[in-house]
ROVOTOR-487682 format. One record per atom (N, C-alpha, C): residue in one letter; chain; atom name; y, z, x. Coordinates in steps of 0.05 Angstrom, whole numbers, plus 5000, padded with zeros to 4 digits. Example, Ala and Ser with C-alpha at 12.3 -4.5 7.8 and 13.67 -1.06 7.14 Angstrom:
BEGIN
MARLUM r c  a    Y    Z    X
MARLUM A A  N 4886 5156 5264
MARLUM A A CA 4910 5156 5246
MARLUM A A  C 4934 5156 5264
MARLUM S A  N 4955 5142 5257
MARLUM S A CA 4979 5143 5273
MARLUM S A  C 5001 5157 5258
// end
This chain:
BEGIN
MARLUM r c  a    Y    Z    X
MARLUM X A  N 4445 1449 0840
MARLUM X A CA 4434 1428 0856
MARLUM X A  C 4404 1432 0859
MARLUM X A  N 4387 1418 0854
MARLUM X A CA 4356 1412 0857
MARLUM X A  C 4349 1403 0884
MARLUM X A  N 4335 1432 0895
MARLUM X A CA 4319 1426 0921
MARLUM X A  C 4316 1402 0931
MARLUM X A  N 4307 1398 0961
MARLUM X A CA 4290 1371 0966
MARLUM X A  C 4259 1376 0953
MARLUM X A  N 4249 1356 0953
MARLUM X A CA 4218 1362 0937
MARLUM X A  C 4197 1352 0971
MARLUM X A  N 4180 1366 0969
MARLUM X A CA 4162 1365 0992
MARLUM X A  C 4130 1362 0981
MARLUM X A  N 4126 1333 0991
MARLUM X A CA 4100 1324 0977
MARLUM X A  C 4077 1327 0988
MARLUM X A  N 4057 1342 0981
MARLUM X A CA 4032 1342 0990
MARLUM X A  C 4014 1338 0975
MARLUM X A  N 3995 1326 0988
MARLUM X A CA 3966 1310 0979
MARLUM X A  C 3951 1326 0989
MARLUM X A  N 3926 1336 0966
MARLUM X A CA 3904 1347 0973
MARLUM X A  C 3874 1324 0964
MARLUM X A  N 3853 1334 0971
MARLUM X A CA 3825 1318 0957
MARLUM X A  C 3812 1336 0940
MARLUM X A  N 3811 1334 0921
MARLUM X A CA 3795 1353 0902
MARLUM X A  C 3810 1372 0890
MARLUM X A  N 3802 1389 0888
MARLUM X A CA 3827 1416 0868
MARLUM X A  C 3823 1427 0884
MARLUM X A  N 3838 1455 0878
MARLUM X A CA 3842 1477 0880
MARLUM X A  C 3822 1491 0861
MARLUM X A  N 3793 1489 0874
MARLUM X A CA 3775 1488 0847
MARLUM X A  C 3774 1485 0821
MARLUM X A  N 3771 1453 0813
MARLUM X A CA 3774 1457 0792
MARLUM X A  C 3746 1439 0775
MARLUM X A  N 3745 1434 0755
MARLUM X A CA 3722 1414 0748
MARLUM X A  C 3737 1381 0770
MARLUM X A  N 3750 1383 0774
MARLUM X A CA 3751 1354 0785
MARLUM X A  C 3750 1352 0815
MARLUM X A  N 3733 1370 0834
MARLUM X A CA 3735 1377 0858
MARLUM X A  C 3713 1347 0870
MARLUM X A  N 3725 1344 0892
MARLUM X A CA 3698 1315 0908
MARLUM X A  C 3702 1338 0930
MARLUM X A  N 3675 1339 0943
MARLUM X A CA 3674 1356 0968
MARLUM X A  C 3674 1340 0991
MARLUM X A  N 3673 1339 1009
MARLUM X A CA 3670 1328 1031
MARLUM X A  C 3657 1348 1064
MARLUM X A  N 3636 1339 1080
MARLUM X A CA 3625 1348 1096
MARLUM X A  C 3640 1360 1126
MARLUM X A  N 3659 1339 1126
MARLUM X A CA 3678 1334 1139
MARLUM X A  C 3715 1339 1129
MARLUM X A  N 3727 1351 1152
MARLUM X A CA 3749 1356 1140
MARLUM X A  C 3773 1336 1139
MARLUM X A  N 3796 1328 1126
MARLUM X A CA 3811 1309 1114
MARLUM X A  C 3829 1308 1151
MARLUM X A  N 3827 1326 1163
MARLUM X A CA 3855 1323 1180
MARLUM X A  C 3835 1333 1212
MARLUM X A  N 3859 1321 1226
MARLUM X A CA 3847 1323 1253
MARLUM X A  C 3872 1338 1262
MARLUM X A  N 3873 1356 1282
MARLUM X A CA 3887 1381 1291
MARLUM X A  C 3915 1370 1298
MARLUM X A  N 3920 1343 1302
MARLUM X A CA 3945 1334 1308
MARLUM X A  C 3962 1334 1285
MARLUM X A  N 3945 1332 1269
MARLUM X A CA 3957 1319 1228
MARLUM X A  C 3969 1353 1217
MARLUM X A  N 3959 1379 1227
MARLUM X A CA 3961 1386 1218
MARLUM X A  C 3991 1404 1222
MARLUM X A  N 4005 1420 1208
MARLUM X A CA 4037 1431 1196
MARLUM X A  C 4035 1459 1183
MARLUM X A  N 4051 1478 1179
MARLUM X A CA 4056 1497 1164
MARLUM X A  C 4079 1495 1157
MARLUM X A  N 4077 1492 1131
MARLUM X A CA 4105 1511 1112
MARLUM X A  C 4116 1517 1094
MARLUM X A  N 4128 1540 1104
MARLUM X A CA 4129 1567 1085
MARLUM X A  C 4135 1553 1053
MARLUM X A  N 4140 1537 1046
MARLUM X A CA 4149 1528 1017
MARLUM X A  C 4123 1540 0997
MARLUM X A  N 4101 1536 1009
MARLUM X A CA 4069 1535 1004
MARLUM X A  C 4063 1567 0996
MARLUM X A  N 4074 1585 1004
MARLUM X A CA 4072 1610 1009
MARLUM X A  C 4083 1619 0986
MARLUM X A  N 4065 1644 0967
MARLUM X A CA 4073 1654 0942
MARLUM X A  C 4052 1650 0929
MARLUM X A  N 4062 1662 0904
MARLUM X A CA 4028 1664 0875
MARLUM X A  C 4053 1636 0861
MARLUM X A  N 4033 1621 0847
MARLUM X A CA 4035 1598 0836
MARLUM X A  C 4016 1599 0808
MARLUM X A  N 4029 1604 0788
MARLUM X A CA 4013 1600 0762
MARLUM X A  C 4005 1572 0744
MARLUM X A  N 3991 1576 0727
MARLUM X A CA 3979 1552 0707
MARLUM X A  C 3989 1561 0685
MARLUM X A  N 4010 1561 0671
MARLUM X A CA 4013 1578 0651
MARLUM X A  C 3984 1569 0625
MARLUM X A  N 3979 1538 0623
MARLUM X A CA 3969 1529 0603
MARLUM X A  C 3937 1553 0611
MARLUM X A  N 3923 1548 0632
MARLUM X A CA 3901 1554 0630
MARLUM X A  C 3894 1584 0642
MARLUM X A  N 3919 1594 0655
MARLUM X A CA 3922 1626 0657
MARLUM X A  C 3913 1625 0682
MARLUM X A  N 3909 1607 0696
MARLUM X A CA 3902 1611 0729
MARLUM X A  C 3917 1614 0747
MARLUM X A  N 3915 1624 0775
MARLUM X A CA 3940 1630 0795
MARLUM X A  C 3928 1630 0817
MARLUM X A  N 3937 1622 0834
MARLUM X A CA 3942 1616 0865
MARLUM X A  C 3961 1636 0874
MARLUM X A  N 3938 1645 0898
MARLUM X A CA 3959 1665 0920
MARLUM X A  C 3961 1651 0950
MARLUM X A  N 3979 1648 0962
MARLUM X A CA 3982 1623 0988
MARLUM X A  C 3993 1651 1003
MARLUM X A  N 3978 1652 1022
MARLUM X A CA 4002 1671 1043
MARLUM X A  C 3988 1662 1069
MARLUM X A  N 4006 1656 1088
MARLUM X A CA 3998 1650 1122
MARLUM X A  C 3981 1663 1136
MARLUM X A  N 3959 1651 1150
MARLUM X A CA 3937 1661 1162
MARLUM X A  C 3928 1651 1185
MARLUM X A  N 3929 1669 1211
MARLUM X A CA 3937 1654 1240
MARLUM X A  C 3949 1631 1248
MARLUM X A  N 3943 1611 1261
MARLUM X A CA 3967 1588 1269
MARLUM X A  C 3960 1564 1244
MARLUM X A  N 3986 1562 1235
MARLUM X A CA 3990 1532 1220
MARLUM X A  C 3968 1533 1193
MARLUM X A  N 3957 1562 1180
MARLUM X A CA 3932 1564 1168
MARLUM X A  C 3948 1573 1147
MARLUM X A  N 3925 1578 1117
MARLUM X A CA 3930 1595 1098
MARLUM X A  C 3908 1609 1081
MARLUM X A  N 3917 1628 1066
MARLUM X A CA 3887 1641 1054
MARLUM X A  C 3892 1637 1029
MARLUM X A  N 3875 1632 1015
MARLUM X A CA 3882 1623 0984
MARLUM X A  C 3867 1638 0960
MARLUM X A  N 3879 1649 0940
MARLUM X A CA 3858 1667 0926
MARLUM X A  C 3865 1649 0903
MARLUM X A  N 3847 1639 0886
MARLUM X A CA 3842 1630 0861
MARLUM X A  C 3834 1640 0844
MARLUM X A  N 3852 1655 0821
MARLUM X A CA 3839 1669 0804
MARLUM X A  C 3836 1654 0778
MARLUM X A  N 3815 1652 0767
MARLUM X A CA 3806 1636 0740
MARLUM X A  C 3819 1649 0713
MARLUM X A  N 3814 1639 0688
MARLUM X A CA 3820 1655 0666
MARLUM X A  C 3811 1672 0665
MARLUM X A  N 3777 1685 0669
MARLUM X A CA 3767 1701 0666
MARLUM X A  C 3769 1719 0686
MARLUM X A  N 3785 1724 0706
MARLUM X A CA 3793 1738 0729
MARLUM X A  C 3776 1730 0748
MARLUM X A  N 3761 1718 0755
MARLUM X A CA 3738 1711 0780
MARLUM X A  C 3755 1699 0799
MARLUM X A  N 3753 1710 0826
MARLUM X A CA 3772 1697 0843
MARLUM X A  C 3750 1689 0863
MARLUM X A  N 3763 1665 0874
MARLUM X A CA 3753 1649 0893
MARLUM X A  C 3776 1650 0915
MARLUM X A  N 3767 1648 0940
MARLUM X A CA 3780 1652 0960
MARLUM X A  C 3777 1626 0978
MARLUM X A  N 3799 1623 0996
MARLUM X A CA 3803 1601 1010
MARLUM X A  C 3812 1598 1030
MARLUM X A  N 3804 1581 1058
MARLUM X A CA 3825 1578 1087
MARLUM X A  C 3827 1549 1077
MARLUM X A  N 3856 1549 1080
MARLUM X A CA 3876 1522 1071
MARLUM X A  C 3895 1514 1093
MARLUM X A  N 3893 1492 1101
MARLUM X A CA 3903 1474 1121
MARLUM X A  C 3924 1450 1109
MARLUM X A  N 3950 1454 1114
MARLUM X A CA 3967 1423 1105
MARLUM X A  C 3964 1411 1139
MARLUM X A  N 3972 1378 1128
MARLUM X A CA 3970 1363 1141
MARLUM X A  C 3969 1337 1129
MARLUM X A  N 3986 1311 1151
MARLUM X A CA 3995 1296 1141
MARLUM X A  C 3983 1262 1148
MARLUM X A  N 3992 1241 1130
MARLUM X A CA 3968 1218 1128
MARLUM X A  C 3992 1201 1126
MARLUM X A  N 4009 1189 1142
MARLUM X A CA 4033 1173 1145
MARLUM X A  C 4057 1192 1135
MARLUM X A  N 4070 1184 1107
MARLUM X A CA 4090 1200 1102
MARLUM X A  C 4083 1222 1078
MARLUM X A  N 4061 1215 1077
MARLUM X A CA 4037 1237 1060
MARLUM X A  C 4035 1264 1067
MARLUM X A  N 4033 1284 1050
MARLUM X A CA 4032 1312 1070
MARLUM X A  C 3999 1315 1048
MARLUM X A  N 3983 1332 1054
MARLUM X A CA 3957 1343 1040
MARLUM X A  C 3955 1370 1053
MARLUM X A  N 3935 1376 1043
MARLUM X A CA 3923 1403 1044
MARLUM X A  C 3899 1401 1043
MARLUM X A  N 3886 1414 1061
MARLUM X A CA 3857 1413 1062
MARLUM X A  C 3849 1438 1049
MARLUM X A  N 3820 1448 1040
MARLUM X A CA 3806 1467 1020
MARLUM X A  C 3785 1471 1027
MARLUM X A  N 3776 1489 1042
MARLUM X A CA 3750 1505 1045
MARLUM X A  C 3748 1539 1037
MARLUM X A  N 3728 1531 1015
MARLUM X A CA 3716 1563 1004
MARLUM X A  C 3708 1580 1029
MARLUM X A  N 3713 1604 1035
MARLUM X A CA 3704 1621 1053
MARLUM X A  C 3679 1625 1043
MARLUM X A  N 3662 1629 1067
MARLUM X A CA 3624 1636 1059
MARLUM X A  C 3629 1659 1076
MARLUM X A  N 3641 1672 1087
MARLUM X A CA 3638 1697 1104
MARLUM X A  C 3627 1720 1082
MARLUM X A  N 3619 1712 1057
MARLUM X A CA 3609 1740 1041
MARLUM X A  C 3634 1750 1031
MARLUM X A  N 3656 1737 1035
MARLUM X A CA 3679 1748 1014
MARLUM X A  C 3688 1727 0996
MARLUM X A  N 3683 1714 0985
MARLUM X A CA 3692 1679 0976
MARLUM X A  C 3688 1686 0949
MARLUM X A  N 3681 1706 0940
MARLUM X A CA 3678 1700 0908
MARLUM X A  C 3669 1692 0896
MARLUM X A  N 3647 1666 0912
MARLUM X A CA 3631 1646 0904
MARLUM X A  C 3603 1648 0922
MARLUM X A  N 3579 1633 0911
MARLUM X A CA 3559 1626 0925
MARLUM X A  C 3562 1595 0934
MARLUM X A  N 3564 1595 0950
MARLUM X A CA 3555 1559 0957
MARLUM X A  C 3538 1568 0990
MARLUM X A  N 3523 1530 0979
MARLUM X A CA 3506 1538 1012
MARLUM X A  C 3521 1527 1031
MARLUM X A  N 3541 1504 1031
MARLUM X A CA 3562 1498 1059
MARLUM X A  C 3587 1508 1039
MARLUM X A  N 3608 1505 1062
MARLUM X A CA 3631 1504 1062
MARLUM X A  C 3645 1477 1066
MARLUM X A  N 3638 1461 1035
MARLUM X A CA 3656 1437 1033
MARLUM X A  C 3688 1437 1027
MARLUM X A  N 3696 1418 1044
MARLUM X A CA 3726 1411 1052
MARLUM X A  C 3731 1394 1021
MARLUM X A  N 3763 1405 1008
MARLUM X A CA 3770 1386 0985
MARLUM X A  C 3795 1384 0988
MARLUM X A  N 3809 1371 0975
MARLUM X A CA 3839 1366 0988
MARLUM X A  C 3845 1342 0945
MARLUM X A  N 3877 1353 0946
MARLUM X A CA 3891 1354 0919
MARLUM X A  C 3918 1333 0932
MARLUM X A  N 3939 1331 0906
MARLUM X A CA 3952 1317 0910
MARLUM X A  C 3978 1331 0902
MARLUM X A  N 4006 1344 0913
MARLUM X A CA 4022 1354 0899
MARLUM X A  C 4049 1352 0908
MARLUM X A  N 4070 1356 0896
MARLUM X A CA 4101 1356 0901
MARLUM X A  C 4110 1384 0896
MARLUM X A  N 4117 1391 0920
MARLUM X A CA 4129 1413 0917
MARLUM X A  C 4166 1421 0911
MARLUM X A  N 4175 1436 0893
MARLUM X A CA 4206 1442 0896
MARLUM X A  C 4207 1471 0893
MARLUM X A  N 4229 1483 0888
MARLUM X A CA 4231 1511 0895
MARLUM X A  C 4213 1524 0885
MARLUM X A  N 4215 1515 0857
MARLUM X A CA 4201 1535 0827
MARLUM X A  C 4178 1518 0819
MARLUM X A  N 4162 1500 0824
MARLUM X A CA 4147 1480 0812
MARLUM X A  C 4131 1462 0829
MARLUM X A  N 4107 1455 0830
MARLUM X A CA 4093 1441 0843
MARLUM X A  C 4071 1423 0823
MARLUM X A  N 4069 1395 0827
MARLUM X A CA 4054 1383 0810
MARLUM X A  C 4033 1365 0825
MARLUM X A  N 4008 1380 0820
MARLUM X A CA 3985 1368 0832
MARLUM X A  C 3965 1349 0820
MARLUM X A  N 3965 1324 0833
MARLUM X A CA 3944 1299 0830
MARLUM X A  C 3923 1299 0845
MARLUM X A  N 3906 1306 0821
MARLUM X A CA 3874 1298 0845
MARLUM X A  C 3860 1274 0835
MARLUM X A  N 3845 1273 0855
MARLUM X A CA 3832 1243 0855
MARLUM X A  C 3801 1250 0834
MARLUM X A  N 3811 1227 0820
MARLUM X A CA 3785 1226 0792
MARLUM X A  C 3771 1221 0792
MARLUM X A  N 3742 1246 0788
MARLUM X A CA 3717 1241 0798
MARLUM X A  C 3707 1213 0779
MARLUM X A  N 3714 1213 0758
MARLUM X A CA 3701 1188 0734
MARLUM X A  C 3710 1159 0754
MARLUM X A  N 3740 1158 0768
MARLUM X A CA 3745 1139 0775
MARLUM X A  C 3729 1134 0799
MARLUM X A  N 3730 1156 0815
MARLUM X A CA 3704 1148 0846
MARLUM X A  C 3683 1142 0846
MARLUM X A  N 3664 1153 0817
MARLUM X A CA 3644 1139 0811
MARLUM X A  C 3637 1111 0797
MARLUM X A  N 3660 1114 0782
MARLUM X A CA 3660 1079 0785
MARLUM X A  C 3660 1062 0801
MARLUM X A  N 3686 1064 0821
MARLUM X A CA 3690 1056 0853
MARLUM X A  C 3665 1050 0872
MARLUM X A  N 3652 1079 0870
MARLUM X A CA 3625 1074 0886
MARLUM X A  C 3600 1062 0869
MARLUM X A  N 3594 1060 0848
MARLUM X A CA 3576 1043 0832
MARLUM X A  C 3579 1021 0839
MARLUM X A  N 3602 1010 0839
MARLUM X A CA 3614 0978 0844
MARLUM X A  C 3611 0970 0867
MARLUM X A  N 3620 0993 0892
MARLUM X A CA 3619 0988 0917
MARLUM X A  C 3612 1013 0936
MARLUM X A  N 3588 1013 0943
MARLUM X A CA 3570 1038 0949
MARLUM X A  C 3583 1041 0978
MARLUM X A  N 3587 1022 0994
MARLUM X A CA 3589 1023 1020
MARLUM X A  C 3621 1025 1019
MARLUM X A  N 3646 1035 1000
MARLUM X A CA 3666 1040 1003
MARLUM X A  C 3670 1059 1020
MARLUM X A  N 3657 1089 1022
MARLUM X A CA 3662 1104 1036
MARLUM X A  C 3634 1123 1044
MARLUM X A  N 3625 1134 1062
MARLUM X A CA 3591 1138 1059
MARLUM X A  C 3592 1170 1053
MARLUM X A  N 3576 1166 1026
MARLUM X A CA 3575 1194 1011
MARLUM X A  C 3547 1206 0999
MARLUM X A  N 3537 1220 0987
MARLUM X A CA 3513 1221 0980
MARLUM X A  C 3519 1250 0951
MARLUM X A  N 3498 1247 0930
MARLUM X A CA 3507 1249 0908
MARLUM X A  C 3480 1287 0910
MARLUM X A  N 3509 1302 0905
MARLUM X A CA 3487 1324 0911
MARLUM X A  C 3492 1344 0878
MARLUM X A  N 3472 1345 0863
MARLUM X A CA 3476 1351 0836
MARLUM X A  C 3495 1341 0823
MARLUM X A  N 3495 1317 0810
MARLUM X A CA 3506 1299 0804
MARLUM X A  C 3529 1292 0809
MARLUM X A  N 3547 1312 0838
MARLUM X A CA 3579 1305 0844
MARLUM X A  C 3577 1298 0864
MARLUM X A  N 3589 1276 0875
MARLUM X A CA 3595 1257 0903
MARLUM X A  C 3606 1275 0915
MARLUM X A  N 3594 1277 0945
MARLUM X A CA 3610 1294 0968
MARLUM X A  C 3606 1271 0987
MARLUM X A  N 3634 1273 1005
MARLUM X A CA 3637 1245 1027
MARLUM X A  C 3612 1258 1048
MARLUM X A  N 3603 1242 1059
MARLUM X A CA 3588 1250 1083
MARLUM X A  C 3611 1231 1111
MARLUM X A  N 3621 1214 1102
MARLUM X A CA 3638 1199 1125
MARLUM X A  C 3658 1218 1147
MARLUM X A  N 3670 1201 1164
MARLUM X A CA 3675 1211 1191
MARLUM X A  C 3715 1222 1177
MARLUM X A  N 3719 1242 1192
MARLUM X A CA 3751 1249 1180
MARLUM X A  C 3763 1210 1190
MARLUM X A  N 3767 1198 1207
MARLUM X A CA 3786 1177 1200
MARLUM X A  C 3784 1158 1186
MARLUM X A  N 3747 1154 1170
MARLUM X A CA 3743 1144 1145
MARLUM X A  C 3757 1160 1126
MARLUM X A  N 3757 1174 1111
MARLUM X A CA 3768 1196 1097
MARLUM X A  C 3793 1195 1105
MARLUM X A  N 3810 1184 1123
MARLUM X A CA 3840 1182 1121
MARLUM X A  C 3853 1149 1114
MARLUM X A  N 3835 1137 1118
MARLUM X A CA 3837 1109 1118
MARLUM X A  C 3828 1108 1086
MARLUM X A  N 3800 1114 1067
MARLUM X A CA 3798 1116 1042
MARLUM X A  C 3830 1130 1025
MARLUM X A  N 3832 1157 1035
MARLUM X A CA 3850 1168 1013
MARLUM X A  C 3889 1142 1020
MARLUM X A  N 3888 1138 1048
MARLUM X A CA 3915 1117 1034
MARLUM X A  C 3913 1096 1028
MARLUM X A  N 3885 1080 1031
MARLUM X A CA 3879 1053 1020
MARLUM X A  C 3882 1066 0980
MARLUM X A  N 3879 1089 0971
MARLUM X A CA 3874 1091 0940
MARLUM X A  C 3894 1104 0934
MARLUM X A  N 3912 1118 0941
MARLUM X A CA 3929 1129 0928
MARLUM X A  C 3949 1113 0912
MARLUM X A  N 3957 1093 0913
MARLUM X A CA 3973 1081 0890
MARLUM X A  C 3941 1070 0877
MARLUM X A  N 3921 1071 0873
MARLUM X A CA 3900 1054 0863
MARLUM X A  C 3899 1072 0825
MARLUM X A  N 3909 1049 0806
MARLUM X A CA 3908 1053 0783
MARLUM X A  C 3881 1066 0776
MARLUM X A  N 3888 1104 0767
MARLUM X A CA 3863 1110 0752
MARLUM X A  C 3853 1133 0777
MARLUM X A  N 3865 1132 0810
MARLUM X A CA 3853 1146 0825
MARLUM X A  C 3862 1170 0831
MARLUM X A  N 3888 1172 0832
MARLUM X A CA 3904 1208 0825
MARLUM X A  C 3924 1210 0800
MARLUM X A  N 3914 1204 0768
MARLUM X A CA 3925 1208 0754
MARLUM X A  C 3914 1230 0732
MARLUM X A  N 3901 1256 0748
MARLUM X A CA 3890 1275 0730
MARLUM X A  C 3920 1298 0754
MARLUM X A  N 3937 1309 0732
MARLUM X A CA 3958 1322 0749
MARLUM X A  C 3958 1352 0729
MARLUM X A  N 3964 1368 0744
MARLUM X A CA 3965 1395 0734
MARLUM X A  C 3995 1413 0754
MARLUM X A  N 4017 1422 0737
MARLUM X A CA 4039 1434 0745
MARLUM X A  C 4037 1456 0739
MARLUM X A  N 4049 1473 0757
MARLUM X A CA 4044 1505 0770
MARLUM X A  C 4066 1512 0777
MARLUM X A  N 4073 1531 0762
MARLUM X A CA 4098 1550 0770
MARLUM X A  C 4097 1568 0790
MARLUM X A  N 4118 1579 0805
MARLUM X A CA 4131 1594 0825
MARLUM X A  C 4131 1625 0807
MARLUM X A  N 4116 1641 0820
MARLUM X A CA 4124 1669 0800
MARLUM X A  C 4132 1697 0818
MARLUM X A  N 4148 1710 0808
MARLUM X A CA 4158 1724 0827
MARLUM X A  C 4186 1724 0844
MARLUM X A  N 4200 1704 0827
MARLUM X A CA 4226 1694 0850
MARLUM X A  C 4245 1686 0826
MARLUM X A  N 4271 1703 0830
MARLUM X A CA 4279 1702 0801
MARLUM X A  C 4296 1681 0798
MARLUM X A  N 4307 1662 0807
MARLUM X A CA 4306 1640 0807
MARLUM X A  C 4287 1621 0791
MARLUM X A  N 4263 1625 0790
MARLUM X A CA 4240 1613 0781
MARLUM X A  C 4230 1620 0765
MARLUM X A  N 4246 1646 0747
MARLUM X A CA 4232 1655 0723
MARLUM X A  C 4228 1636 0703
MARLUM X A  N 4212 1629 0683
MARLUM X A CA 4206 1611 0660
MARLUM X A  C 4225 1619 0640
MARLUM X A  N 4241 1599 0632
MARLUM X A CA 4252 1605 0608
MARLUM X A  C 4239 1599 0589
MARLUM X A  N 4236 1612 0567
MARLUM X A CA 4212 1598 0544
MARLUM X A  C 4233 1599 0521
// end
């Protein structure tokens, strides 16, 4: 018998080339949930990348992203929910352990379904938001910082944008599936 599947929506990747940042974070402290489904290393078999999720003080998570080339990026990750939507929010740590240089700590948030062994994440398409906003600048208030849109808008603009677009043809159809590793149940048959 096949799990229930538990769906969460993020904005951006789990760093990836298709990340939109935002100034502001996707959820307001009521929106937000923990659970444990989220928890574990999660692989890319195609591009050799992995996700480590493990719980970090209340309703929180820490996220290590390791690339092909082993470079890991680190993360405090927040789920939380937008009607019957669940997401996840994404901020790079700057405390000098993050793996990364950046000068803020922009919020990104993805799109995914979770089941025991398998999770399949939709993020929202930077090619499509820039079309969106070319057409219609005042859709959501953003400002273009080396050539990638980061929202500057308020979190309940940013909750009101991501469910006005989620069925919007072209807006979360870049998806990437990630295996469960470690749980033998979930081993890959090849």
């Amino acid at each position: 018998m096949k799990p229930p599947t538990l769906t969460i929506v993020l904005i951006a990747a789990f760093v990836s080339a298709a990340c939109v940042g935002s100034v502001q974070p996707f959820y307001d402290q009521k929106d937000v949930y923990f659970d444990r489904a989220l928890v574990g290393t999660w692989v890319d078999s195609e591009k050799k990348e992995s996700w480590n999720i493990q719980p970090h003080g209340n309703k929180e998570y820490l996220v290590n992203q390791i690339d092909e080339e082993g470079e890991i990026t680190r993360f405090e990750a927040r789920l939380f929910k937008i009607g019957d939507r669940s997401f996840i929010d994404l901020v790079v740590r700057t405390d000098g352990d993050s793996g990364t240089k950046q000068v803020f700590a922009a919020h990104t948030f993805v799109a995914i379904q979770i089941d025991q062994c398998t999770s399949r994440m939709s993020y929202l398409d930077p090619s499509w938001l820039k079309n969106l906003l070319a057409n219609n600048p005042k859709a959501i208030r953003h400002t273009n910082l080396a050539g990638e849109i980061v929202f500057t808008d308020s979190t309940k603009n940013l909750q009101t944008f991501i469910r006005k677009h989620l069925a919007s043809p072209g807006a979360f159809e870049q998806t990437e599936t990630l295996y469960k590793k470690g749980e033998t149940q979930c081993e890959q048959k090849d």
